[in-house]
Backbone as a printed PyTorch tensor [residue, N CA C, xyz], in Angstrom:
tensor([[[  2.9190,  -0.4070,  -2.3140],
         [  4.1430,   0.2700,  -1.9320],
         [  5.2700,  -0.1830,  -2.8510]],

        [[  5.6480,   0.9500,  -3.2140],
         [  6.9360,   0.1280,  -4.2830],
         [  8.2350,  -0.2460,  -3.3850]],

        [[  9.2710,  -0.9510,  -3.9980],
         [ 10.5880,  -0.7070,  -3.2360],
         [ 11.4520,  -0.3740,  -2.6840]],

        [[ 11.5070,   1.2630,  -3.6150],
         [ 12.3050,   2.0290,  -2.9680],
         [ 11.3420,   2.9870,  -1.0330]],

        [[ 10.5450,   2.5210,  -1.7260],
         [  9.4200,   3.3470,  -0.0210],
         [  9.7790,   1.9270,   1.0040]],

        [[  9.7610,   0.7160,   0.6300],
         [  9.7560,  -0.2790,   1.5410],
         [ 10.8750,   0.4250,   1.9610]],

        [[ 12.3810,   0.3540,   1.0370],
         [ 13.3160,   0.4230,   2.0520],
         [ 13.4870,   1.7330,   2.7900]],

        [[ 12.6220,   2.7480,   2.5460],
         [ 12.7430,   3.8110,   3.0750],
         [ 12.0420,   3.4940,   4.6390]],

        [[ 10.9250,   3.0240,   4.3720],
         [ 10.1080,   2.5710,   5.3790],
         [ 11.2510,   1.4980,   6.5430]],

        [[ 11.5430,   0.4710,   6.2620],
         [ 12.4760,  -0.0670,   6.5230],
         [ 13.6340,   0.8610,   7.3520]],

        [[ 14.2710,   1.5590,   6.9820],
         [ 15.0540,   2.5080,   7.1840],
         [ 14.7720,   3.1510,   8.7540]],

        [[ 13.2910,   3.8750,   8.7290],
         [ 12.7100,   4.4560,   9.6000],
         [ 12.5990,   3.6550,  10.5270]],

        [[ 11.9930,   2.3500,  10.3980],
         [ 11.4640,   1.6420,  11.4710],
         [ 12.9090,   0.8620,  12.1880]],

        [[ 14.0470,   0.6540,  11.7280],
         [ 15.2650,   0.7800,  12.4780],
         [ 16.1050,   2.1330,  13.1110]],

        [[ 15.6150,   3.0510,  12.7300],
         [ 16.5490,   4.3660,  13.3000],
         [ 16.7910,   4.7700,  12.7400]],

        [[ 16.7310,   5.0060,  11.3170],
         [ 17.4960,   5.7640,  10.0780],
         [ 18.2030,   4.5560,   9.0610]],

        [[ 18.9840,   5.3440,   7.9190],
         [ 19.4500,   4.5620,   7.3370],
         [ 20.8790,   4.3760,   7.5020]],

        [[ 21.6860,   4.4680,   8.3690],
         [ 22.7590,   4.6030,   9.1020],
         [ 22.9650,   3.4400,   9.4520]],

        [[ 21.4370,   2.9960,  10.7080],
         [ 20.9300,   1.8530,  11.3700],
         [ 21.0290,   0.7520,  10.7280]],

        [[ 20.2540,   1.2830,   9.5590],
         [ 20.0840,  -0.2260,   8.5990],
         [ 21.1210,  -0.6720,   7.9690]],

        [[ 21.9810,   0.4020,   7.5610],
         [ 23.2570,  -0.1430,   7.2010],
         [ 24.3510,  -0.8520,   7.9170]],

        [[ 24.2890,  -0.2670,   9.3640],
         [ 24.9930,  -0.7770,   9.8730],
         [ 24.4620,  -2.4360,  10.5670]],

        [[ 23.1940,  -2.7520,  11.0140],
         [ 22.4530,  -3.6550,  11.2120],
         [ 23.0290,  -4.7710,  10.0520]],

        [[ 22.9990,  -4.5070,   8.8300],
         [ 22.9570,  -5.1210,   7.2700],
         [ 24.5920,  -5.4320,   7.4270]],

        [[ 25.4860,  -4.8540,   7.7990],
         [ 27.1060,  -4.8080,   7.6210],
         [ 27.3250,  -4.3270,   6.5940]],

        [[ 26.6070,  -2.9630,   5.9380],
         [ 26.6710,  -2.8060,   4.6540],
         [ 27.0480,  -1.1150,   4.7570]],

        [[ 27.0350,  -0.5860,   3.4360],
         [ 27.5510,   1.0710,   3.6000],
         [ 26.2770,   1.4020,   2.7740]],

        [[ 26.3020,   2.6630,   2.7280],
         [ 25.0800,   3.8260,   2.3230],
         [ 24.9180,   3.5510,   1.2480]],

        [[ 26.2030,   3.0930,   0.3110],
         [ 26.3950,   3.4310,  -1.4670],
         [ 25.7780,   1.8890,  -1.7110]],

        [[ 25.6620,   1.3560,  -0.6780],
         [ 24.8450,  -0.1810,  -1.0810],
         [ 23.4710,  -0.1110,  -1.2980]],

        [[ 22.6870,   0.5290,  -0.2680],
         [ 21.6590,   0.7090,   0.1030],
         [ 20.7890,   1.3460,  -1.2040]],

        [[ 21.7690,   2.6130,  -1.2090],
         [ 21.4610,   3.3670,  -2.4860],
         [ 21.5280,   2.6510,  -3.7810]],

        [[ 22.4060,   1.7770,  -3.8400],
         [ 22.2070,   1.1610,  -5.1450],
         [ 21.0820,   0.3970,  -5.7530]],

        [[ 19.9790,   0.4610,  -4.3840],
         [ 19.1590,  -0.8710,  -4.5480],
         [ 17.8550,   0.3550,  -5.1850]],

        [[ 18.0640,   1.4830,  -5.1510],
         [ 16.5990,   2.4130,  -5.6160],
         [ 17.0490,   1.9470,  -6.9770]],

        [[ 18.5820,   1.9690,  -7.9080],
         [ 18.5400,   2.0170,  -8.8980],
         [ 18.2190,   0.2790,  -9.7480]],

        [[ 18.7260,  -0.8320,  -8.8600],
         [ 18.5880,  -1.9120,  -8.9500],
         [ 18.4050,  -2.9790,  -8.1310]],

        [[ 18.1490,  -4.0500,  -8.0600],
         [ 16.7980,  -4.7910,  -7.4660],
         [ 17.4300,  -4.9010,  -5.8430]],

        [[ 16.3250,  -5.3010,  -5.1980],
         [ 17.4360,  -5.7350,  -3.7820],
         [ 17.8550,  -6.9230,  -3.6640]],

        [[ 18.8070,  -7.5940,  -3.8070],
         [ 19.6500,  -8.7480,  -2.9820],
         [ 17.9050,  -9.5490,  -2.4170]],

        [[ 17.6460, -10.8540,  -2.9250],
         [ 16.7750, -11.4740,  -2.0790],
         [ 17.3760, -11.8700,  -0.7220]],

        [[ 18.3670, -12.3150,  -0.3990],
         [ 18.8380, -12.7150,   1.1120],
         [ 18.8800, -11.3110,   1.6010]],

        [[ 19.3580,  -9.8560,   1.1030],
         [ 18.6480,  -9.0390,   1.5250],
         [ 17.2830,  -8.8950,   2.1520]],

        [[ 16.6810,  -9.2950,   1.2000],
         [ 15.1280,  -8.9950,   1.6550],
         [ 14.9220,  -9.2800,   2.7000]],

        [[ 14.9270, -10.9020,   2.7360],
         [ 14.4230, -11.3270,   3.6660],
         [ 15.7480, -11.3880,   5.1450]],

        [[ 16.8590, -10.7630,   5.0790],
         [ 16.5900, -10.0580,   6.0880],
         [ 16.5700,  -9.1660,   6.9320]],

        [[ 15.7900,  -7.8380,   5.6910],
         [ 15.0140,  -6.6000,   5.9820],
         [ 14.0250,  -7.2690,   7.0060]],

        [[ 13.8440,  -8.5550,   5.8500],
         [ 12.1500,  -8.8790,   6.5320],
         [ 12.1850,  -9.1330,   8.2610]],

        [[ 13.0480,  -9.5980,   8.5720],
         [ 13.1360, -10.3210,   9.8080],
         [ 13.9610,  -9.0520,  10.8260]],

        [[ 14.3930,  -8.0530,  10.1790],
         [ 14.6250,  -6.9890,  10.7390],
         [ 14.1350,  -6.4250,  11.5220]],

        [[ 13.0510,  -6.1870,  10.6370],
         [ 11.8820,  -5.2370,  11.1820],
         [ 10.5490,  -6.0120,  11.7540]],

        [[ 10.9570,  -7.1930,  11.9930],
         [  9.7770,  -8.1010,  12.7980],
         [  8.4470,  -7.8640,  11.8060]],

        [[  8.9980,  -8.0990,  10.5150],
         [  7.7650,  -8.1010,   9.0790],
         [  7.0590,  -7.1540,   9.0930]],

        [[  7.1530,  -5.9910,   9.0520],
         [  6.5780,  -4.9400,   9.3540],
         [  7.2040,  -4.4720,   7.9010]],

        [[  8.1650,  -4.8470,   7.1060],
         [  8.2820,  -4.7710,   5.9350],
         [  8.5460,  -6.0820,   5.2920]],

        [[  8.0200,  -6.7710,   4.4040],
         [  7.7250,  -8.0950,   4.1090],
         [  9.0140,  -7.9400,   2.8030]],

        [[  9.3140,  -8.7640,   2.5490],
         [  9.9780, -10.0330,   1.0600],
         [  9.2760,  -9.2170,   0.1300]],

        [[  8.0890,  -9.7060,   0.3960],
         [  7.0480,  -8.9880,  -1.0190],
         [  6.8190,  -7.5830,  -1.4090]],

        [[  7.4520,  -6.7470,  -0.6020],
         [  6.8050,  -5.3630,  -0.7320],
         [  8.4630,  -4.9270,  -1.4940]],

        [[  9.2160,  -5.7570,  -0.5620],
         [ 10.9090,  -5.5290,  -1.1260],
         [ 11.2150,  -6.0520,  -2.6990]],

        [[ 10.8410,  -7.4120,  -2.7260],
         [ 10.9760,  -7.9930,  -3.6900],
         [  9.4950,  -8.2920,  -4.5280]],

        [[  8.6200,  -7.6200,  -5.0210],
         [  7.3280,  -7.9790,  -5.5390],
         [  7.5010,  -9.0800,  -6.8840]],

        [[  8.7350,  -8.5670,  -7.6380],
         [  8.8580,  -9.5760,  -8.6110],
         [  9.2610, -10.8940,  -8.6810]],

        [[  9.6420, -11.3360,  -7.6840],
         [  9.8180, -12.0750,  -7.0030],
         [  9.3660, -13.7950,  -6.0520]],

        [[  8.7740, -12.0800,  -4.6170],
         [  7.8200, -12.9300,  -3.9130],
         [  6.3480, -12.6570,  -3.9340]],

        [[  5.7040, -13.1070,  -4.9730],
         [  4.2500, -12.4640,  -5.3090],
         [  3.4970, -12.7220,  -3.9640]],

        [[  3.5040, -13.6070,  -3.3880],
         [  2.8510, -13.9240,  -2.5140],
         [  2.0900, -15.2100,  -2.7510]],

        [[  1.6520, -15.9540,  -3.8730],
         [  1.4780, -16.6600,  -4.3460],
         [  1.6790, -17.9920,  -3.6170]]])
């Protein structure tokens, strides 16, 4: 799964991306910025903890958190 589907995925599994933004304390034009460039790791992880890992660090951040 690449990034931009995590956070889409992400998105869904809070209510939309409205949700997530508002969850995040963040606006739309943030969110959006992350298809064009990387996500915020304290982001990630906490997408990750958002969504009760149902979207991981790694799927957000692969370059990153290999899993390794």
């Amino acid at each position: 799964m690449t990034p931009d589907k995590a956070i889409d995925l992400a998105a869904a599994i809070v209510g939309g991306k409205g949700a997530l933004c508002k969850a995040l304390n963040l606006n739309r034009q943030a969110i959006h910025n992350w298809k064009r460039h990387k996500i915020p790791l304290t982001r990630a992880i906490e997408i990750e903890k958002l969504t009760n890992f149902e979207v991981t660090r790694e799927m957000l951040r692969p370059d990153f958190f290999n899993g390794n």
